[in-house]
Backbone bond lengths (Angstrom), bond angles and torsions (degrees), N, CA, C in turn:
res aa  C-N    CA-C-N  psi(-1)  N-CA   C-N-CA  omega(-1)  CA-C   N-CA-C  phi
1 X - - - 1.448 - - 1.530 109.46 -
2 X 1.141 127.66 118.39 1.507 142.88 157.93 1.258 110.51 -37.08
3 X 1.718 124.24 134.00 1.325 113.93 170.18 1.256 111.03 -82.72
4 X 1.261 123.25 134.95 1.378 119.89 161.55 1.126 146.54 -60.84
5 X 1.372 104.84 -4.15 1.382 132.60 177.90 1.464 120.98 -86.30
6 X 1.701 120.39 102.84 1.750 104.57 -157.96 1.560 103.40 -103.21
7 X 1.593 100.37 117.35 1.447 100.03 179.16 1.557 143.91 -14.04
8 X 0.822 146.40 155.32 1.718 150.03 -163.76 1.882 99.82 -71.07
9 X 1.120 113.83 135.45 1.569 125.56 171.01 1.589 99.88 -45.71
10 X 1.483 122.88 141.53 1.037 111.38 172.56 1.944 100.43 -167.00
11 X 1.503 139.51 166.48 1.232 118.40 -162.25 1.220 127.31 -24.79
12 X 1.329 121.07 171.52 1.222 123.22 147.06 1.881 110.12 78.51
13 X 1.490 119.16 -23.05 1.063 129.57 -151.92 1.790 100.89 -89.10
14 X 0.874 139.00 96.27 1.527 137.59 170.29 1.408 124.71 -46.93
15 X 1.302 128.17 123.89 1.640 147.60 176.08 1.388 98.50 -119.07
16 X 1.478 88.60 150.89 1.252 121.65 139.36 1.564 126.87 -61.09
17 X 0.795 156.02 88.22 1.630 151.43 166.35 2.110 97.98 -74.51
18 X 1.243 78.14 97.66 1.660 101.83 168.74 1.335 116.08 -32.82
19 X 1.840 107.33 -89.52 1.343 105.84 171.46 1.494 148.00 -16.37
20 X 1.557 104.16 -44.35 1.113 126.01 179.44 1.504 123.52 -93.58
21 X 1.317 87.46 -36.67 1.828 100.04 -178.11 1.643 110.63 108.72
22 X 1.678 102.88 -40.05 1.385 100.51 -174.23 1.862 126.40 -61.71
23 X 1.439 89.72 144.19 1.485 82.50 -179.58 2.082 102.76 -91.05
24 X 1.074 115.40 132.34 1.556 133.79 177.13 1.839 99.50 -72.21
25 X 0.931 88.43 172.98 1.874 109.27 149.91 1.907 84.06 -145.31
26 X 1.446 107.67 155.88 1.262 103.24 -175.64 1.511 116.18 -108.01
27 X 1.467 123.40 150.93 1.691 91.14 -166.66 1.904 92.70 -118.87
28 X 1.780 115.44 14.99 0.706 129.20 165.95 1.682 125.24 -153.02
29 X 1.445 144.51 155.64 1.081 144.00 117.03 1.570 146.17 -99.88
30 X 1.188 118.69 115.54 1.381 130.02 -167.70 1.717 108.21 -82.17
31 X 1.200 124.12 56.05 1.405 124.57 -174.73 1.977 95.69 -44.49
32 X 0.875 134.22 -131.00 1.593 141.98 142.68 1.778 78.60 77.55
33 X 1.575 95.99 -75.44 1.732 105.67 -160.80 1.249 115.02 -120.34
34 X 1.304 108.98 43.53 1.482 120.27 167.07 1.181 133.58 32.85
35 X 1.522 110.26 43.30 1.420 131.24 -173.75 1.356 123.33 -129.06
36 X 0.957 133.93 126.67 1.646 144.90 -178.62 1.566 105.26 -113.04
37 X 1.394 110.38 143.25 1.567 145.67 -157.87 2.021 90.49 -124.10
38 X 1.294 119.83 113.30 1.425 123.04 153.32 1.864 93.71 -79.49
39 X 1.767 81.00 158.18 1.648 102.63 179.83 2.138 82.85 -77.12
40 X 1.368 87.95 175.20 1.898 105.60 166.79 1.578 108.74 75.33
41 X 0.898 108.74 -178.80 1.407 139.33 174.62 1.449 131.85 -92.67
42 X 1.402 127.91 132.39 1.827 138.52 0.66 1.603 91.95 -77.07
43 X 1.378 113.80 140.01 1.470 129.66 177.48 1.677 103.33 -66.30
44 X 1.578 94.67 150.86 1.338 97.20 -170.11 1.520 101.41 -153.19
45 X 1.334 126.29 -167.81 1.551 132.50 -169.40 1.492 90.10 -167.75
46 X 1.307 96.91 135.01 1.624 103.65 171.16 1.501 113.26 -159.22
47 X 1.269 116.12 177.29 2.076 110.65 -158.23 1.276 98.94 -79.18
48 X 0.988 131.18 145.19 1.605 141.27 -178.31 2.020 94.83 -80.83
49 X 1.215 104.16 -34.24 1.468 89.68 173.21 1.772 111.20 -83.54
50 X 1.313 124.74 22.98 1.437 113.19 -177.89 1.605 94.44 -106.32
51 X 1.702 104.49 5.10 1.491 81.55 -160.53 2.020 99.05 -130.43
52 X 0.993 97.96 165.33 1.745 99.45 -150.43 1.715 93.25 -119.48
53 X 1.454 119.63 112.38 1.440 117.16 -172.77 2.295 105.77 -67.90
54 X 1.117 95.91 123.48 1.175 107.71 170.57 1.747 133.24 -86.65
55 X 1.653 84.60 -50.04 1.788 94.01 172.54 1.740 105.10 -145.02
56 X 1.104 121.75 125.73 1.511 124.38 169.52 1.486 108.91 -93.10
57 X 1.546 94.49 130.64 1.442 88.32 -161.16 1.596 101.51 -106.89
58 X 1.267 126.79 159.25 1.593 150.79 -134.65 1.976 88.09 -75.46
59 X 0.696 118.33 172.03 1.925 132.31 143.51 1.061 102.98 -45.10
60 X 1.115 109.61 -77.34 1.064 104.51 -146.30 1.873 123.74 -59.33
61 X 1.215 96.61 -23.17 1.623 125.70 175.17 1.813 95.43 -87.54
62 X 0.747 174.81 -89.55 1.240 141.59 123.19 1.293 151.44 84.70
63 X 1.852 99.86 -87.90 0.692 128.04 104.72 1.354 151.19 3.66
64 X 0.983 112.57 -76.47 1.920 137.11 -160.82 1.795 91.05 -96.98
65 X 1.339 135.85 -34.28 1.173 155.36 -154.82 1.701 91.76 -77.61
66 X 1.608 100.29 -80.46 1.383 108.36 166.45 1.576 137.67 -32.52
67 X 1.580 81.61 -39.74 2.311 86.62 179.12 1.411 96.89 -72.97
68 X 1.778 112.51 -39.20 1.845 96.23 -161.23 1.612 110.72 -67.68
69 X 1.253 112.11 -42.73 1.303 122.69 -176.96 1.908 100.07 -46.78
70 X 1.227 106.82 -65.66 1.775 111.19 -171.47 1.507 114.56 -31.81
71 X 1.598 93.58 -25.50 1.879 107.27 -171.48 1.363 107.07 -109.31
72 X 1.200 138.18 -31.20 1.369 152.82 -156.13 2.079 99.27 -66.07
73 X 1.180 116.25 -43.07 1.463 119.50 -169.15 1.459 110.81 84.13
74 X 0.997 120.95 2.72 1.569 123.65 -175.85 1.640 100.92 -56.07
75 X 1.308 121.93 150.31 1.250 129.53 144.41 1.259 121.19 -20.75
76 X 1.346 116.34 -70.01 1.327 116.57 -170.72 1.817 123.88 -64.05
77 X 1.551 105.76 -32.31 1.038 119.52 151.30 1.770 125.19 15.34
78 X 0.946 110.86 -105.22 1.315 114.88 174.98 1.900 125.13 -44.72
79 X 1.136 113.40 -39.88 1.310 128.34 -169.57 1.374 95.02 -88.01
80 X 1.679 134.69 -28.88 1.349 123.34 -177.54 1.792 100.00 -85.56
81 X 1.326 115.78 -28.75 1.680 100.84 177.82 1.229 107.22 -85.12
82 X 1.563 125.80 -40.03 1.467 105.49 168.37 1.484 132.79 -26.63
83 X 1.620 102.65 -62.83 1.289 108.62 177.59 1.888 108.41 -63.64
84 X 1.014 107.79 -49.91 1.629 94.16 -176.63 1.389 105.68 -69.25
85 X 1.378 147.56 28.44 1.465 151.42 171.93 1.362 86.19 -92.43
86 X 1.588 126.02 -60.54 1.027 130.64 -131.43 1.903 108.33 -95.16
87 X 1.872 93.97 -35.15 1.814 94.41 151.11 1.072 111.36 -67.55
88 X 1.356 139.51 -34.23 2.018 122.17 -160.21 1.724 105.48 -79.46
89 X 1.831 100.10 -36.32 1.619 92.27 174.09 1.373 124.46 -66.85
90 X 1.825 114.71 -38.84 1.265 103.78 167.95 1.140 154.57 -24.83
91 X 2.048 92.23 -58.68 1.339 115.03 168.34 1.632 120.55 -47.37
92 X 1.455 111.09 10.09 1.868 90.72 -175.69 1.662 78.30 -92.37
C-alpha cells in the first residue's frame, strides 16, 4: 500500500506560486520559516503556503539540483545546500 502522505516540498520540486501565477521549480525550501527560494533570477523568498506543489521531482533530479546549485554561485546557493546537507544527513 502507497503512503498517502506526499513528502515535504523540497529542491528541484515545481509550484505554483499563486499570487503571481508563475509556476517556480524551487531551488530551495525553508520548512523552519516558511519560505521558499525559486531557482533563476532576481532572487526572491516567498510563503511556502502561497505556493501550490505541482510536480515533485525524483532523487535523483534532486540530487543533480543540489550539486548544480553548490557550484552555480547563485545567491541562493548556500542556504539551498545547507538545508539539503541537513535533509540527506537526516535520512540515515
Amino acid at each position: 500500500m502507497l503512503d498517502a502522505t506526499p513528502r515535504p516540498l523540497r529542491t528541484a520540486d515545481t509550484v505554483l506560486h499563486r499570487p503571481s501565477g508563475e509556476t517556480w521549480v524551487l531551488a530551495y525550501v525553508d520548512h523552519p520559516t516558511g519560505y521558499v527560494c525559486p531557482m533563476g533570477w532576481p532572487f526572491c523568498e516567498a510563503a511556502l503556503a502561497d505556493c501550490e506543489p505541482v510536480k515533485r521531482a525524483d532523487d535523483n533530479a534532486y540530487l543533480d539540483a543540489v550539486a548544480d546549485l553548490a557550484v552555480s554561485g547563485a545567491q541562493s546557493a548556500q542556504k539551498a545546500t545547507r538545508i539539503a546537507a541537513a535533509e540527506i544527513g537526516g535520512a540515515r
